[in-house]
C-alpha positions in Angstrom: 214.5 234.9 360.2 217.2 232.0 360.4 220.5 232.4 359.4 222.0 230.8 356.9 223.2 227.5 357.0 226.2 227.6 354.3 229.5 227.7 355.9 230.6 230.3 354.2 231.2 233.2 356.8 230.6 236.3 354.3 227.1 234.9 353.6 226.8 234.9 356.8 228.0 238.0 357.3 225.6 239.3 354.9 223.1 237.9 356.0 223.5 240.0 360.1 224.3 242.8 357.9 220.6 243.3 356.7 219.0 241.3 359.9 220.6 243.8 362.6 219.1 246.9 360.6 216.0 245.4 360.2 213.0 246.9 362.4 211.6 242.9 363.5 215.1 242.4 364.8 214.6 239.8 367.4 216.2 239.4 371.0 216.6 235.5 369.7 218.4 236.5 366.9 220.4 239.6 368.7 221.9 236.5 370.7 222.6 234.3 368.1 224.6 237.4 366.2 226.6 237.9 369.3 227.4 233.8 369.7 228.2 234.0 365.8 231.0 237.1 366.2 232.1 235.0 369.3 232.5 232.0 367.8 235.5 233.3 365.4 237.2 236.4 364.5 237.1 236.1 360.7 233.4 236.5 361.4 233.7 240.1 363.0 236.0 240.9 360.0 233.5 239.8 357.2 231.2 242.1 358.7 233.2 245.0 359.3 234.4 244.7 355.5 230.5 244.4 354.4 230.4 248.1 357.2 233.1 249.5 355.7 231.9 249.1 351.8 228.8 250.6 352.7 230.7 253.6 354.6 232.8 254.5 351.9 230.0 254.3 349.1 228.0 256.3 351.6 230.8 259.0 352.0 231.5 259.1 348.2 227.7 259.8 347.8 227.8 262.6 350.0 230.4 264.4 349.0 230.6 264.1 345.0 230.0 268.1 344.7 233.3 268.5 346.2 235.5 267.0 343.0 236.6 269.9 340.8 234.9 269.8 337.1 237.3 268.8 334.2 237.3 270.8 331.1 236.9 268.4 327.7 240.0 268.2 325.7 239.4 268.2 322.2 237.3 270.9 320.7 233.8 269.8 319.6 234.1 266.8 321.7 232.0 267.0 324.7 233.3 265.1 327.8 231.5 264.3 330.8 232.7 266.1 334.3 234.7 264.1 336.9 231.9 264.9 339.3 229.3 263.2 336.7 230.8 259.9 336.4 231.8 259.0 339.3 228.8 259.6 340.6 226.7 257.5 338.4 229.4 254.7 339.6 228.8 255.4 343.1 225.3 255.8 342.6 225.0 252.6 341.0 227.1 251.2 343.6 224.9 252.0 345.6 222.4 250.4 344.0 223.7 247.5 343.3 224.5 247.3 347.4 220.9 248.3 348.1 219.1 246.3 346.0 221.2 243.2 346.5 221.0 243.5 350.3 219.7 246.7 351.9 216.0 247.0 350.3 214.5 244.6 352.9 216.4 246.3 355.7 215.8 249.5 358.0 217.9 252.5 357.2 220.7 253.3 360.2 218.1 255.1 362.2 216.3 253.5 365.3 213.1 255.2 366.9 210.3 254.0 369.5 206.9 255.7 369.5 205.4 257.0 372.9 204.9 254.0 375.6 206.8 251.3 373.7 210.7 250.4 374.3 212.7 248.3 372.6 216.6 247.2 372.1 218.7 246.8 369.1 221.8 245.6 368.3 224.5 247.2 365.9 226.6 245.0 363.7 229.8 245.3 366.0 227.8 243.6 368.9 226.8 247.5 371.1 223.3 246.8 372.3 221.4 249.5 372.4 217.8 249.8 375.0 215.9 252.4 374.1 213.2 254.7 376.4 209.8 255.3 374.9 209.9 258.5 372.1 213.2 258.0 371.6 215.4 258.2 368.7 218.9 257.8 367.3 220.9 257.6 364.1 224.3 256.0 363.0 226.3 258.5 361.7 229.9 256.4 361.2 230.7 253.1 361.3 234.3 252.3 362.0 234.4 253.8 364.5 230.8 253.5 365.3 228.6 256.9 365.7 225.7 257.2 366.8 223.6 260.9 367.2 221.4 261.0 369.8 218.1 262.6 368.4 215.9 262.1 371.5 215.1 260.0 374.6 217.0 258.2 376.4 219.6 255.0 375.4 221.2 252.6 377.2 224.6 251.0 375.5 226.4 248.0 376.5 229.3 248.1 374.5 231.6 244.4 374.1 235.1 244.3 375.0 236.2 243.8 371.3 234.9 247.4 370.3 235.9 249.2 373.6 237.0 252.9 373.1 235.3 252.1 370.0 231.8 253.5 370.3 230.9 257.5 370.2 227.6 258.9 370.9 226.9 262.7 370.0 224.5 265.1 371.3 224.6 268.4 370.1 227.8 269.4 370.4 228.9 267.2 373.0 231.0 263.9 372.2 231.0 260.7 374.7 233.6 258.2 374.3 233.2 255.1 375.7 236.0 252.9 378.0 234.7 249.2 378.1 231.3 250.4 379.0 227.7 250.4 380.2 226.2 253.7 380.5 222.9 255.6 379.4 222.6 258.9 378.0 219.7 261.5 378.3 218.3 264.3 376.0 216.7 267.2 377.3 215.3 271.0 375.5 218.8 272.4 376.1 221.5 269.7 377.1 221.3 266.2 378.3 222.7 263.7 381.1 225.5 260.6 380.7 225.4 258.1 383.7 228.2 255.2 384.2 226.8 251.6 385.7 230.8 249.9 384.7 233.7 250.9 383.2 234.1 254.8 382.3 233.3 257.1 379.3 235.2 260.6 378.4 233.0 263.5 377.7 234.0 266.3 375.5 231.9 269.8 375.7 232.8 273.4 374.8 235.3 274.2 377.7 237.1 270.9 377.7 236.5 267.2 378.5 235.9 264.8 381.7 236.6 261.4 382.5 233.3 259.6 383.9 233.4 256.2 386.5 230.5 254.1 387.0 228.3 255.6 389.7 229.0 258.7 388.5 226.6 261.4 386.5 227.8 264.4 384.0 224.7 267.2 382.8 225.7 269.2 380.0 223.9 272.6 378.8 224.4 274.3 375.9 227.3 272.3 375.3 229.1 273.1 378.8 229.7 270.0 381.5 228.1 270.7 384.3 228.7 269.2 387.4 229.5 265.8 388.3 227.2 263.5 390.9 227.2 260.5 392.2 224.7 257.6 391.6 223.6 254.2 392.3 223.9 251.6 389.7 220.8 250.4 390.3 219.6 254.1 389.4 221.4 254.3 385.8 218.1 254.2 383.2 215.9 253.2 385.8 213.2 253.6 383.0 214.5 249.9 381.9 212.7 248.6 385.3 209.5 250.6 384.8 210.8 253.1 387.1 210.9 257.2 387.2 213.8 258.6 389.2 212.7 262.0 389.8 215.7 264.6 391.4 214.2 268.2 392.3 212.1 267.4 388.8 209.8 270.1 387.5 206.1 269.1 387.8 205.6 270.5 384.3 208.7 267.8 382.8 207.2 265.3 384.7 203.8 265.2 383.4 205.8 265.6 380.0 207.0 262.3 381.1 203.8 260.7 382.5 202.5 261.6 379.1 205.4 260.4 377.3 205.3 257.0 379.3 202.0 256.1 379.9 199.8 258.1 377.5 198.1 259.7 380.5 197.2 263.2 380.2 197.9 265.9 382.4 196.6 269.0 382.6 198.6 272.3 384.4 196.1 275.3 383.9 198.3 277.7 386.8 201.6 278.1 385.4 202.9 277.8 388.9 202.6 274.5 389.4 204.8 273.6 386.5 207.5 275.3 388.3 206.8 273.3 391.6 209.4 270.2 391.9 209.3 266.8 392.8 211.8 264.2 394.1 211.2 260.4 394.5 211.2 256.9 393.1 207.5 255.9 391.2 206.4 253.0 389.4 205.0 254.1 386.1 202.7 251.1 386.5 201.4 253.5 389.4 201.3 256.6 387.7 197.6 257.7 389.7 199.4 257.5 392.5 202.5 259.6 391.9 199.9 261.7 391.2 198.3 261.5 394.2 201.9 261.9 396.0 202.3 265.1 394.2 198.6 267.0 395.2 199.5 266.2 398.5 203.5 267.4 399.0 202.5 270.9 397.5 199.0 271.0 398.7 197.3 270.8 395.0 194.0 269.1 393.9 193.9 266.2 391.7 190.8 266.3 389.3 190.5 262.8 387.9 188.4 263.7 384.4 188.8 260.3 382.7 191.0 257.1 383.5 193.3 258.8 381.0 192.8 262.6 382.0 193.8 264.2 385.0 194.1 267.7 386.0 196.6 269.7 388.9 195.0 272.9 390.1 196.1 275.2 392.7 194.5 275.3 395.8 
């Protein structure tokens, strides 16, 4: 969709408003948003009023039980509670927002179904890549938010919303510092990895301060240790590549699965517990395979293109 040619920047800004929620947001028009909020800084304002409106309406919404109820004051004369009005004006404010603007765009929420990827980009200019079956969902907007649901992301954050951008999981916050870096969900915890600039991670017993080429884990809400990595190793996913470190066999046919659609099939429960360690192309994923049967000595049944089992010897 073009933008619109009046000169006026808040119909402009209206107009990336709804376009950067919406799910056919293009990689054409991702670049002409960021030109646009380059080109003057009343642009990035109109938009972050248009944000803001929206936040505060949102916030109202959410939290109209909270206003205390107001007895009527004449006898006989009934009187509407606090709560009650004002939240049919917020309500219809929110209306009136959604229907003049919002109904032909995506909520706040971003997912990618199993073998796709994708990239968005949020009104303050954060580009987001996304793994396959992954998820996430603004929760704030100045500053921005964003909940990590599942998957994986990759943010490049601009240098006008440095130390701007947050990104929950679970418990854990991560701040970032003029910043590229990915983050990672897994069953109990998740990873943070730095390719330039730094981010500040905050967990139950206390917060660290993260440089590019460096890694954080977190379980249960607790850092874990810190380790150093290649940039060129940061999402690797984004090149079509599975970096595997002392993996479990049974997360990495999760993976395969999660990747590729393939199936893999793990009748002895040992073998799920086996690890593996290496760099594949999940263009190649018969092959890793392959690689696998023969480091631990297992069989590879091929049952379909599309089906393979991994049986002890």
């Amino acid at each position: 969709m073009a933008p619109p040619s009046s000169p006026d920047p808040s119909e402009a800004a209206l107009h990336w408003f709804v376009r950067c929620r919406a799910e056919n947001f293009s990689d054409g028009e991702r670049h002409a948003l960021e030109a646009w909020l380059a080109a003057s800084p009343e642009h990035r304002r109109h938009l972050q009023e248009l944000e803001r409106t929206w936040q505060t309406l949102d916030l109202l919404q959410e939290r109209r039980h909270e206003l205390p109820l107001v007895p009527p004051r004449q006898p006989g004369r009934a009187r509407l509670p606090a709560w009650t009005w004002l939240s049919t004006l917020v309500a219809g404010g929110c209306a009136a927002l959604y229907f003049l603007f919002l109904l032909p765009a995506a909520l706040p929420h971003y997912e990618t179904p199993a073998q796709e990827r994708r990239s968005v980009t949020l009104p303050d200019g954060t580009s987001i890549a996304m793994n396959a079956d992954s998820a996430f969902a603004v929760r704030g907007l100045q500053p921005l938010q964003i909940e990590l649901l599942r998957g994986d992301i990759y943010l490049e954050v601009p240098p006008a919303s440095s130390g701007q951008v947050e990104v929950r999981l679970g418990s854990v916050r991560i701040r970032d510092i003029g910043t590229r870096f990915a983050v990672q969900a897994a069953a109990a915890g998740g990873n943070v990895a730095v390719a330039e600039g730094a981010v500040q991670v905050s967990g139950a017993d206390g917060q660290r301060q993260l440089a590019a080429g460096h890694s954080l884990g977190f379980n249960n809400g607790r850092l874990t240790a810190e380790r150093t990595v290649g940039l060129e190793d940061v999402a690797p996913w984004r090149r079509g590549e599975w970096l595997l470190q002392e993996t479990p066999v049974g997360d990495m046919v999760r993976e395969v699965a999660r990747q590729t659609g393939i199936r893999v099939d793990l009748p002895d429960p040992a073998v799920s517990s086996l690890t593996v360690s290496g760099r594949f192309s999940m263009a190649q994923a018969e092959q890793m395979l392959w690689a696998v049967a023969e480091v631990h000595g297992l069989r590879l049944q091929r049952l379909n293109p599309r089906h393979y089992a991994l049986l002890a010897p």
